[in-house]
C-alpha positions in Angstrom: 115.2 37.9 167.8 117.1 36.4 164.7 117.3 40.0 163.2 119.3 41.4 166.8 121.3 37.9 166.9 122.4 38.6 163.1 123.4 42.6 164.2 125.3 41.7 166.9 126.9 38.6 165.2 128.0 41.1 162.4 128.9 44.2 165.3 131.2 40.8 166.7 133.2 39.9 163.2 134.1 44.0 162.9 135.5 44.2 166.0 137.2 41.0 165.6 138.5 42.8 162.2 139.6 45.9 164.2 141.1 43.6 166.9 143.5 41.9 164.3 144.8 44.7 162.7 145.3 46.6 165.9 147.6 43.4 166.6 149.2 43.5 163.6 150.3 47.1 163.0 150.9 46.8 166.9 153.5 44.3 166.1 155.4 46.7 164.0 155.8 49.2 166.7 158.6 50.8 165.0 156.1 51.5 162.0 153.3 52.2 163.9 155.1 55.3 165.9 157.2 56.5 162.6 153.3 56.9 161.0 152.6 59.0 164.0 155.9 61.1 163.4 155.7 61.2 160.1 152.3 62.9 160.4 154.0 66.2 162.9 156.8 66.1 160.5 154.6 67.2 157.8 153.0 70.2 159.9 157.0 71.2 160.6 157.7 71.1 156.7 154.5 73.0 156.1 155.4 75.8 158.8 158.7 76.4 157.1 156.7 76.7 153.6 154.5 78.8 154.9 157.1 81.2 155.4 158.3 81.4 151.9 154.7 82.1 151.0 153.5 85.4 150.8 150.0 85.7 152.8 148.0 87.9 150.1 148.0 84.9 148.1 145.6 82.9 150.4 142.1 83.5 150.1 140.2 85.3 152.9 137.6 83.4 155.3 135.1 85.5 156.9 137.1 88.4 156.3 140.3 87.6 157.8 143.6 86.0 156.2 144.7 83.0 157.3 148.5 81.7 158.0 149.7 79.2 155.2 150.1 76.4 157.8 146.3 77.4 159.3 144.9 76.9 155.3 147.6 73.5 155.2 146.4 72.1 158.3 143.0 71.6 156.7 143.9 70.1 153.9 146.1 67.6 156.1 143.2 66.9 158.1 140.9 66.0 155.5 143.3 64.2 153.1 143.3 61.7 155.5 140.3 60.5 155.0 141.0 60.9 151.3 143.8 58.2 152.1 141.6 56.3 154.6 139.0 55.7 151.4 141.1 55.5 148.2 144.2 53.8 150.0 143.3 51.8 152.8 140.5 49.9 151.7 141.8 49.2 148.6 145.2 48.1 150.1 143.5 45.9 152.7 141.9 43.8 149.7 145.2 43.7 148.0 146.9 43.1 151.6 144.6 39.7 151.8 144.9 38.3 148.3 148.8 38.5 149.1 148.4 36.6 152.6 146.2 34.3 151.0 142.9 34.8 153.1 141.1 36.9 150.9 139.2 33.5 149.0 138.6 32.1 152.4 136.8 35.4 154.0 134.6 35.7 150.8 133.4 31.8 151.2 132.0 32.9 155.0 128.7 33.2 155.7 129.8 37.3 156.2 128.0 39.6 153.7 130.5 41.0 151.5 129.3 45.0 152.7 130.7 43.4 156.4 133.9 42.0 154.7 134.6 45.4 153.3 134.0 47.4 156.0 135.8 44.9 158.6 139.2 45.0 156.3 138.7 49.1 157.1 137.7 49.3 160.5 140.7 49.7 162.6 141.7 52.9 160.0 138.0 54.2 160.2 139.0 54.4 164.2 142.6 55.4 164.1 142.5 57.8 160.9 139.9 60.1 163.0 141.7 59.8 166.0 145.7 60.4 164.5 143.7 63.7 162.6 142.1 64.9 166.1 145.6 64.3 167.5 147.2 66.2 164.8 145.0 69.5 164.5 145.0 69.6 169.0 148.4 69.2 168.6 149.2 71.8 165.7 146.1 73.9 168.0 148.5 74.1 171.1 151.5 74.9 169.6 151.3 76.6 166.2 149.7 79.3 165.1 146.4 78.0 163.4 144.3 80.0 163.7 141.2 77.1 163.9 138.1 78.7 165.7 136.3 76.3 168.1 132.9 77.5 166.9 133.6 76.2 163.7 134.3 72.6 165.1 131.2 70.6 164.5 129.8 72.2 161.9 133.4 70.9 160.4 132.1 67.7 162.1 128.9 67.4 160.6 130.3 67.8 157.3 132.8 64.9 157.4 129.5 63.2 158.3 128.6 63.4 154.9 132.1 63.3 153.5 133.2 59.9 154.7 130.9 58.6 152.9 131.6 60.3 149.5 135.2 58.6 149.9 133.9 55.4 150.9 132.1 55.1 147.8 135.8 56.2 146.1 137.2 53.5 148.3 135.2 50.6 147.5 135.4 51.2 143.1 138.9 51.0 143.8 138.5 48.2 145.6 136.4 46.7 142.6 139.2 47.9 140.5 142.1 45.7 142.7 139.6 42.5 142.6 139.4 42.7 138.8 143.0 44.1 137.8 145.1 42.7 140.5 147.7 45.5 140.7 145.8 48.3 139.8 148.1 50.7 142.0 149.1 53.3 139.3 145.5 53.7 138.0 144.6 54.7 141.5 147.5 56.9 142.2 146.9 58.6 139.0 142.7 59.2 140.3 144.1 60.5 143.8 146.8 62.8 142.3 144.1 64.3 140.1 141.4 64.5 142.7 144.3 66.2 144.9 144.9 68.6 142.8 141.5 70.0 142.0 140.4 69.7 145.9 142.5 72.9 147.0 144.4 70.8 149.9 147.7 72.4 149.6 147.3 75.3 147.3 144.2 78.2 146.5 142.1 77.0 143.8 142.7 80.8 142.2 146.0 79.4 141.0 144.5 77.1 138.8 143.9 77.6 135.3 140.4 78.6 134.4 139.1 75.5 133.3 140.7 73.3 136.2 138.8 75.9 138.5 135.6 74.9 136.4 136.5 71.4 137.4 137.6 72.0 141.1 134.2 73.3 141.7 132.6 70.2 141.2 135.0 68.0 143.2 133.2 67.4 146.6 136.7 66.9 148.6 137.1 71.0 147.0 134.0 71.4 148.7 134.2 69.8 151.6 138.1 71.6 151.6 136.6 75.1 151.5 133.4 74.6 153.6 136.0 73.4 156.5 137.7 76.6 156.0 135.6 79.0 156.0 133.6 77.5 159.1 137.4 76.6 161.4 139.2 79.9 160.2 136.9 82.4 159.0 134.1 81.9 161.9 131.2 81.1 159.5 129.9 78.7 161.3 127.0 76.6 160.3 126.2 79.0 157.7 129.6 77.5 155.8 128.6 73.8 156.1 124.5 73.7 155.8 125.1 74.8 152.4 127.3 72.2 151.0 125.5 68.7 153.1 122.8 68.1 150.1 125.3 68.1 147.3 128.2 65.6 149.5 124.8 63.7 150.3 123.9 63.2 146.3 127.8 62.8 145.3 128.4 60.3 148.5 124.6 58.3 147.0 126.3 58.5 143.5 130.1 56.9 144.2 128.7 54.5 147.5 125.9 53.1 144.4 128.3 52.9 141.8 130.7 51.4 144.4 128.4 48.3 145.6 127.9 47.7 141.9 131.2 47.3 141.1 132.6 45.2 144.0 129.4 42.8 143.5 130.8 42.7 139.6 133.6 42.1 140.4 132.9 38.9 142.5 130.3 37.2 140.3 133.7 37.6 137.6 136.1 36.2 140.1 133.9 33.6 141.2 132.9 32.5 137.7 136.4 32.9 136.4 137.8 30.6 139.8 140.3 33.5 140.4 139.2 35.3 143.4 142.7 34.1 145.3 144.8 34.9 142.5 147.1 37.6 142.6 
């Protein structure tokens, strides 16, 4: 009984989380719809792009050759997430150590794991929704080329991808609670990531060694797995593959993650600085 009260006392703060910043961003309508527009203006500048690029370039999926905005989209898609993990959670810590709330959430009787997650949970609902919206949208009226078989597999795979850039999410987190403005370091880690993860641009174009490295970048991974299931028709047989190696790299960063929020706090606590900014 105290075990199901505790859940659904927990279930209760997250929503309450998500309920807030729905307000919030709500209140900035103006900022809330340009996000939305600014997202469709990036397929538009990718489609005129795509025509200065010539198509034998792009790798083949499953035999056939894709349209540049078709291998784009995909990288669109998932960089979302990359942003939902390595921006939003660390900017919704930063975001309440500016407003002044951050001291007073951590001295709740709210487990820290809840704290993080509820500063994230409106953008772990609206980043998969604004993608879904994006790639139905680009679907109906660009040429794609995005298969529906390869939809769930694709599915299953962010499954285990989340979680990968959760883990990314919360050491940045760590790294905000301990440095404060830690917003170059960051970008710096995202840019790099970005450009070894094939989002924009085949991995072939890479130098040798930055290929070497690419291959052991899960968003890569995750990046060409997508592909090959949404516009090559792999299927399953794309994905299935890959879910044992995002499971181990999701294990590693979410482990190493925990550790260094709860590091983190024991400093700020012992140092009296947990409000400081």
């Amino acid at each position: 009984m105290t075990r199901r009260f505790s859940a659904v006392t927990e279930v209760d703060r997250l929503l309450a989380f998500a309920r807030r910043d729905f307000k919030i961003r709500w209140s900035y309508r103006t900022a809330f719809i340009g996000d939305i527009l600014n997202l469709f203006a990036q397929v538009v500048m990718f489609a005129f792009i795509g025509l200065m690029i010539d198509p034998a370039v792009l790798p083949e999926y499953g035999g056939q050759e894709p349209s540049y905005l078709g291998f784009a989209a995909i990288g669109i898609a998932l960089g979302a997430f990359i942003q939902l993990g390595m921006g939003r959670v660390s900017t919704a810590i930063r975001t309440e150590q500016l407003m002044g709330t951050l001291e007073p959430l951590f001295m709740t009787p709210t487990r820290s794991t809840s704290l993080q997650v509820g500063m994230a949970i409106y953008d772990f609902i609206y980043v998969p929704l604004r993608t879904a919206l994006l790639l139905a949208a680009m679907v109906a009226f660009l040429d794609v080329g995005v298969l529906a078989s390869g939809i769930l597999p694709t599915m299953l795979l962010i499954v285990f991808f989340v979680p990968f850039v959760w883990g990314l999410g919360t050491l940045a987190a760590a790294a905000i609670l301990t440095f404060k403005r830690g917003g170059a370091g960051l970008g710096l880690a995202a840019l790099l990531l970005n450009i070894t993860s094939g989002a924009y641009f085949p991995l072939d174009l890479l130098p040798d060694w930055m290929q070497t490295i690419a291959n052991l970048n899960p968003i890569a991974v995750a990046m060409e797995a997508s592909r090959e299931a949404l516009l090559g028709g792999e299927g399953w047989g794309a994905v299935v593959p890959h879910l044992a190696f995002l499971f181990v790299a999701a294990m590693i960063t979410l482990v190493l993650g925990w550790a260094a929020v709860r590091m983190a706090l024991r400093r700020e606590h012992r140092l009296g600085t947990l409000g400081a900014y």
